[in-house]
C-alpha positions in Angstrom: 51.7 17.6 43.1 54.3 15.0 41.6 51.7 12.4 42.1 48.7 14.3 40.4 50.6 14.8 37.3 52.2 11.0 37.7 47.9 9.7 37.9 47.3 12.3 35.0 49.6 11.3 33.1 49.0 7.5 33.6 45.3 8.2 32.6 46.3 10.1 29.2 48.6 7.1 28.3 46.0 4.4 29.3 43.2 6.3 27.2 45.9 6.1 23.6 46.2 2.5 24.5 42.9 1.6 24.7 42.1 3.9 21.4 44.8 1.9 19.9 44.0 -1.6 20.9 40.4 -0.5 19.6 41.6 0.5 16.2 44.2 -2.9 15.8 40.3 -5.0 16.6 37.8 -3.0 14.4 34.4 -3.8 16.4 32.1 -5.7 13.2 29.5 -3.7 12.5 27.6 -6.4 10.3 26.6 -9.2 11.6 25.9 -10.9 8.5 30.0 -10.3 7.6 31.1 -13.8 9.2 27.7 -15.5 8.9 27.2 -18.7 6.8 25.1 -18.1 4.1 21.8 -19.1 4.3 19.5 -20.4 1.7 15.8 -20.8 2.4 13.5 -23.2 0.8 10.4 -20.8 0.4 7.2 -21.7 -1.0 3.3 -21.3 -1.4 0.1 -22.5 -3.6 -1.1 -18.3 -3.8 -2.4 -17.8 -7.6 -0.5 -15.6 -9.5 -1.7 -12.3 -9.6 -3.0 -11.8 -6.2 -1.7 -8.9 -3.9 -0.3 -11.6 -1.2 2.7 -12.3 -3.9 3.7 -8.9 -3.6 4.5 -8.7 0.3 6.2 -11.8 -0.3 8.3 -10.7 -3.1 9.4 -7.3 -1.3 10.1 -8.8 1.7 12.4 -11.6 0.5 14.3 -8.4 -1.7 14.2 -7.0 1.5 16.0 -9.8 3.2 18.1 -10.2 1.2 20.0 -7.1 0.1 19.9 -6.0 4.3 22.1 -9.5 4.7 24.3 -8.6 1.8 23.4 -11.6 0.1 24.1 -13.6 3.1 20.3 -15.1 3.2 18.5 -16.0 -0.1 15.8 -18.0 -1.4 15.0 -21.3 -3.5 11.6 -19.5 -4.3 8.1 -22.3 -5.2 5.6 -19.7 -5.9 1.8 -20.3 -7.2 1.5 -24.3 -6.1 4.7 -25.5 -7.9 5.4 -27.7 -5.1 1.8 -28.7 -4.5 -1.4 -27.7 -2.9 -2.0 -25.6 -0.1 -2.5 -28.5 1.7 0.8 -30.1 0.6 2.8 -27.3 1.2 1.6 -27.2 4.8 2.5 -31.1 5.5 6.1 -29.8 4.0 6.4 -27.4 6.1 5.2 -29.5 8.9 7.5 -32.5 7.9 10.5 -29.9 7.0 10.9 -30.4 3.2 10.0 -26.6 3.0 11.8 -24.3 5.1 9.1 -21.5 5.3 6.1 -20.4 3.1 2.7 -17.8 3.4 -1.1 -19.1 3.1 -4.2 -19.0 3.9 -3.9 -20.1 7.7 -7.6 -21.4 7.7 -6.4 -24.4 6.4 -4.3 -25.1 9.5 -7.5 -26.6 11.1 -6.8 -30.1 10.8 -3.2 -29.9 12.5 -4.9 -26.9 14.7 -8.5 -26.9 14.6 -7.9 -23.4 17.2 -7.6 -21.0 14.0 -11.1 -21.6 12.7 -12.3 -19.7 15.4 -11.0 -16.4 13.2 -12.8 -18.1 10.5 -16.1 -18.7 12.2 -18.9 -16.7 10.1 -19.3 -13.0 10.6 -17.5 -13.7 13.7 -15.1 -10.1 13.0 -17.4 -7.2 12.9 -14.9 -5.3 10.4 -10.8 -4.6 9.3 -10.3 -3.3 12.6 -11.7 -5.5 15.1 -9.9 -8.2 12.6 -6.5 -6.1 13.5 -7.1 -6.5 16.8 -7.7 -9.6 16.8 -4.4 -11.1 14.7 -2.4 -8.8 16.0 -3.5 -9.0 19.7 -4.3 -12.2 21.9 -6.3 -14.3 19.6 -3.6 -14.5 17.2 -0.9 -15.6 20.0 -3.0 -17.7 21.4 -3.5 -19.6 17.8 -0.1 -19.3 17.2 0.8 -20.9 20.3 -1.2 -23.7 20.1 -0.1 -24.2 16.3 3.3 -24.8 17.7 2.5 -26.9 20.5 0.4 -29.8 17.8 2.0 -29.1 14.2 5.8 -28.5 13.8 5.3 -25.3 12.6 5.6 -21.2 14.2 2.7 -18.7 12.6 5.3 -16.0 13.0 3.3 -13.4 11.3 -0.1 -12.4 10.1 -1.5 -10.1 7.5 -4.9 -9.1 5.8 -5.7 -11.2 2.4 -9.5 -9.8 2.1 -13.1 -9.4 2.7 -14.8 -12.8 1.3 -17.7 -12.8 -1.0 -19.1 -15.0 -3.6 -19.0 -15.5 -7.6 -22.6 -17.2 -8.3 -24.2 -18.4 -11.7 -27.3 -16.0 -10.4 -28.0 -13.0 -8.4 -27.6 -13.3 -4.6 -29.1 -11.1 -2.1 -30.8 -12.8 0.7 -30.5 -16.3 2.6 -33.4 -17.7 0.7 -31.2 -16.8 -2.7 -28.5 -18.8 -1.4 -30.8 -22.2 -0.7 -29.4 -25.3 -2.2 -26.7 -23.4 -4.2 -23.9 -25.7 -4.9 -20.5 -24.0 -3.9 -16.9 -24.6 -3.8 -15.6 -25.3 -0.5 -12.1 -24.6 0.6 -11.0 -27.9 2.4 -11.6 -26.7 6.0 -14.2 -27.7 8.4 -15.4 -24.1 9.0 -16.1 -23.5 5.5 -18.3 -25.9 5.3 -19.7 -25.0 8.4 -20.3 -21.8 6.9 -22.0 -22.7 3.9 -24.3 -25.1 5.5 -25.5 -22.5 8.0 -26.1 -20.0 4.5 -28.2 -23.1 3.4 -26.1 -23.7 0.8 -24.6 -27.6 -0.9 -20.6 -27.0 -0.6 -17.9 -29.2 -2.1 -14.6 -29.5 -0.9 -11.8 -29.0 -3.6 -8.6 -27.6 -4.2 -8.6 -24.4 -5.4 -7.0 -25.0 -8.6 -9.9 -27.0 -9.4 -12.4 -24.4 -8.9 -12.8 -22.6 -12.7 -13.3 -25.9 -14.8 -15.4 -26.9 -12.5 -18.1 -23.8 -12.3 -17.3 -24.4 -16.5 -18.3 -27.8 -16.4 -21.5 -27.1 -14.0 -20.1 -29.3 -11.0 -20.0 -26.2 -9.1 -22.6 -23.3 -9.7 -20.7 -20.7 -7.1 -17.3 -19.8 -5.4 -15.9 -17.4 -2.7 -12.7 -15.9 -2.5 -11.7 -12.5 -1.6 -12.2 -9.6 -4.7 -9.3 -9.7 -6.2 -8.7 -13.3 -6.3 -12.2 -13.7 -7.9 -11.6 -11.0 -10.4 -7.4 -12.0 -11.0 -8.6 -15.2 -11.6 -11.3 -14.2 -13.7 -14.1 -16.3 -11.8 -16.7 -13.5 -12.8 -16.8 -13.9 -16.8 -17.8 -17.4 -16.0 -20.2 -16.5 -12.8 -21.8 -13.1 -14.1 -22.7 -12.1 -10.2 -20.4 -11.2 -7.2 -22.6 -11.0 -3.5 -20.7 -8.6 -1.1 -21.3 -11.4 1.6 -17.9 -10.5 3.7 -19.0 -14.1 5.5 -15.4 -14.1 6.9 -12.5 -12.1 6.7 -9.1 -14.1 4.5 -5.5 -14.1 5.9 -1.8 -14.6 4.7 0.3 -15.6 7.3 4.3 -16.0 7.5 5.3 -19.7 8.8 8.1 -21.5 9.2 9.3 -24.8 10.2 10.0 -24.8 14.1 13.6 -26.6 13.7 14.2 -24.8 10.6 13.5 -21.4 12.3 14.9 -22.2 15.9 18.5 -23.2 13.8 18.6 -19.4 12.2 21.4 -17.1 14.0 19.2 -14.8 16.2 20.1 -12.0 13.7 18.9 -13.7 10.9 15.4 -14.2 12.8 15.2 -10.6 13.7 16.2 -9.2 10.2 13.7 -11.3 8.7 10.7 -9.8 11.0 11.9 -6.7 11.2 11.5 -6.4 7.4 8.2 -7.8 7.7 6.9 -5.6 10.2 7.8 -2.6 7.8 6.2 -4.1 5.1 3.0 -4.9 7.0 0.4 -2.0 7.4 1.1 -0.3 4.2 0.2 -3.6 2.2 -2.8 -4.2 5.0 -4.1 -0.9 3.6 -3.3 -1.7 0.0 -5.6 -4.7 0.5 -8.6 -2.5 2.1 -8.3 0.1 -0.2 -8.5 -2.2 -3.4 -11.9 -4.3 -2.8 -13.6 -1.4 -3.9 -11.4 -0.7 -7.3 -12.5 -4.6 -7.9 -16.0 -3.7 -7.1 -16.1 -1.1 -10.0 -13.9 -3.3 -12.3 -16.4 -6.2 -12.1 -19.7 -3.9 -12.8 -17.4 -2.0 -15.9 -16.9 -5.2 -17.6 -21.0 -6.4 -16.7 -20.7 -8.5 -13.7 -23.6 -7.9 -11.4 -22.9 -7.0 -7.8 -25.1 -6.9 -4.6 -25.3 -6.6 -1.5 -25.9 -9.5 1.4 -28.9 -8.1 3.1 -30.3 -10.6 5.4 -26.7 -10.4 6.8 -27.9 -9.2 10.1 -30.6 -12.2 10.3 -27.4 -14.4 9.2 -25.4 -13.5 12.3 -28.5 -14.4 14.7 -27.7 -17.7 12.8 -24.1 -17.7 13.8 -23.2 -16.4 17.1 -24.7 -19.4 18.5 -22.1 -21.6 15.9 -19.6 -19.6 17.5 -20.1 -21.1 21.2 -20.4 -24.7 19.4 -17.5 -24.3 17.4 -15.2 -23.5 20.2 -16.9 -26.0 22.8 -16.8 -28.8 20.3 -12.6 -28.0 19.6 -11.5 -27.6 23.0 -8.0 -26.5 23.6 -7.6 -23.1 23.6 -11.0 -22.2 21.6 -13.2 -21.1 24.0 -10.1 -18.6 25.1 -9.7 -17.4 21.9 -13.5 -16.8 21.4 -13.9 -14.9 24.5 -10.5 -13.1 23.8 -11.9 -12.0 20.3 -15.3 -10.7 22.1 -13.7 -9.0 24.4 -12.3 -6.9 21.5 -15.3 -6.1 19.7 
């Protein structure tokens, strides 16, 4: 009996000592308390105006007041470090920390993501979520890390692309010899040759003088960047094409990123993540508010219809496209099938 009570009462004073030992060394229930503060060189060539600068903006408030002001941002929006182009050889060469685009433009450091970009090659916004958020997107994302020092670490919807033309376009005969402004990316042009069209390559900021100027007669950009930008007063006509579906992505520079405390990393997705579908459906949901702006203010818009004779046109690209890159291509092609 003696020796019940004795381990009883040894248990009873082990239990206050621990308690007590536990209150003297408060566990730390922020990890950001003792962290180094982190400032992040953040920047993209996205006009101002369009809904991508609004994901970005919430998610680097989000960041930041979750850290308690531990991570922040030297913030380069709307191309005041450069191009598109430039920003991703920053990012690349580590001048930029991390920035959002328009990940078709990757193709000359990973030719792999133009196969999201091939024409007509998603049927819709839902075999494109598949798609980005499934094994075509990991696949490109991997082999964007294994030939350009940079991680795709997320991906997000930027629109439906259609065209601003200086006439009325409805069929593939309407579209014959119609000079247009290319982004500069292999599978845009691709894309516009195949739609019998004459594209030119040029930056994006050079687009609206030069559809002024006549240099151009047509451009394409998703809805809202067409109407934001305010390509249809000098157009008059907006084709529904939806030739290929635009993306944002979030990227960062692989040393950059692989430096970050762990928390850091998964604070900063984490927010994103929460952020992600409600401004994917913000972006569905507001092609067709552009649609009725543009006809209220007299732009004309219509309908693609030889878009199922267009298609016969480019599955067979598809197969080309991905034979002629190698890599991981034809993967990713058969991957993004399989999802249809």
């Amino acid at each position: 009996m003696k020796k019940t009570v004795s381990l009883i009462l040894c248990i009873a004073l082990l239990a206050v000592l621990t308690s007590a030992c536990a209150a003297a060394r408060p566990v730390d229930a922020d990890p950001f308390a003792s962290m180094e503060p982190i400032k992040i060189k953040y920047a993209h060539a996205i006009p101002e105006g369009e809904l991508m600068n609004y994901i970005i903006e919430d998610w680097m408030a989000a960041v930041t007041e979750r850290s308690g002001g531990r991570i922040t941002f030297d913030y380069y929006p709307a191309g005041q470090l450069g191009t598109f182009v430039e920003i991703i050889e920053q990012v690349d060469l580590g001048a930029v920390d991390m920035s959002s685009g328009e990940p078709s433009l990757y193709e000359p450091w990973c030719p792999e993501v133009s196969m999201l970009y091939a024409p007509l090659i998603c049927d819709g916004y839902d075999h494109l979520g598949r798609c980005i958020y499934g094994k075509p997107g990991a696949l490109i994302a991997e082999a964007m890390s294994e030939k350009n020092n940079t991680y795709i670490l997320r991906w997000v919807y930027s629109g439906a692309r259609v065209i601003a033309s200086v006439r009325p376009l409805r069929t593939l005969a309407d579209m014959k010899d119609l000079i247009i402004r290319s982004p500069e990316s292999q599978v845009y042009i691709d894309t516009f040759t195949l739609l019998g069209m004459s594209p030119t390559p040029m930056a994006m900021s050079d687009m609206y003088k030069a559809i002024q100027q006549g240099v151009v007669e047509a451009c394409e950009c998703p809805a809202q960047a067409l109407y934001e930008g305010g390509y249809h007063t000098i157009t008059g006509n907006i084709c529904k094409t939806r030739h290929m579906y635009a993306l944002g992505t979030l990227s960062a520079n692989e040393a950059f990123w692989d430096g970050l405390p762990e928390a850091a990393r998964t604070l900063m997705l984490d927010a994103w993540d929460e952020l992600d579908d409600g401004f994917n459906q913000r972006v569905q949901a507001s092609e067709d508010d552009y649609y009725a702006k543009f006809q209220a203010e007299g732009t004309m818009v219509t309908e693609f219809e030889d878009r199922p004779a267009f298609k016969e046109i480019a599955e067979p690209y598809w197969s080309e496209k991905a034979a002629s890159i190698g890599g991981k291509a034809t993967e990713i092609l058969d991957a993004i099938n399989e999802l249809r």
